[in-house]
N, C-alpha and C positions, 0 to 999 in steps of 0.2 A: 608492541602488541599489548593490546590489555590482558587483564589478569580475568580470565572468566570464573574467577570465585567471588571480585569485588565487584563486577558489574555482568551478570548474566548478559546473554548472548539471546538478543527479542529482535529476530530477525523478522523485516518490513521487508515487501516486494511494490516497488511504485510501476506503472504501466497508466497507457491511454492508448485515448482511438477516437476516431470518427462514429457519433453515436447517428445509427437511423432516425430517433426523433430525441427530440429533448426531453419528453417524459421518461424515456424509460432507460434500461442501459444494455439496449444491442446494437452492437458494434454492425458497422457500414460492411468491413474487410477485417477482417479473424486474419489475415495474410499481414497486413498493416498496422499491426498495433504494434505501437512502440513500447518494448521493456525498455526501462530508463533502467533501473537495476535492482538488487538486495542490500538493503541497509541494516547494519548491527543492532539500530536502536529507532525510534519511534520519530525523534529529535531530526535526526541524518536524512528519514524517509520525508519528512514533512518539508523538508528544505527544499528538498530534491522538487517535490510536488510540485511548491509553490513555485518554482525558478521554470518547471515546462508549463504549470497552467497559464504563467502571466506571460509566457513567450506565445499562446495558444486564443490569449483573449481575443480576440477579434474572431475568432470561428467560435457562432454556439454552440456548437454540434459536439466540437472537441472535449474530451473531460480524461481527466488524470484519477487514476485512484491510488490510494496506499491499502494493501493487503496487509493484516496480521500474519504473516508465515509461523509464527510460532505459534499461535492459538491451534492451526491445520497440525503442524509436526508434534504437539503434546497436549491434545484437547483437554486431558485430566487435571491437569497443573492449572489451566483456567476456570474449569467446573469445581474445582477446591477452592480458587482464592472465591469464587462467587458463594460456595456454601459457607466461606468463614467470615463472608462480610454480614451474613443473614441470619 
């Protein structure tokens, strides 16, 4: 198990679904979406993405996303590093 003092804990959620059109992103069936799962790190979740989006290529419709879970569970900690970059 890692050590969460040398590498925080930037937990990603990947998920998809059947979108109603391709412009936008509402889901066909909210019953149907696939959670693929929560990832420790940004690296793990993008993997995950790419390995369901290229399984998904032949349907347009289909789209994968990666959530930030960490931005949601500690919005301040993000609003900080943005005010110390400005």
């Amino acid at each position: 198990m890692a050590d969460s003092a040398t590498s925080p804990q930037l937990l990603h959620l990947v998920f998809g679904g059947e979108l109603d059109s391709i412009d936008g992103v509402t889901f066909k069936d909210l019953d149907g979406l696939d959670v693929v799962g929560i990832f420790p790190n940004y690296a793990t979740a993008h993997a995950a993405w790419k390995a369901k989006a290229q399984q998904t290529v032949d349907n347009a419709q289909m789209r994968y996303f990666i959530v930030h879970l960490h931005r949601l569970l500690d919005p301040d900690a993000t609003a900080g590093k943005a005010a110390a970059k400005n």
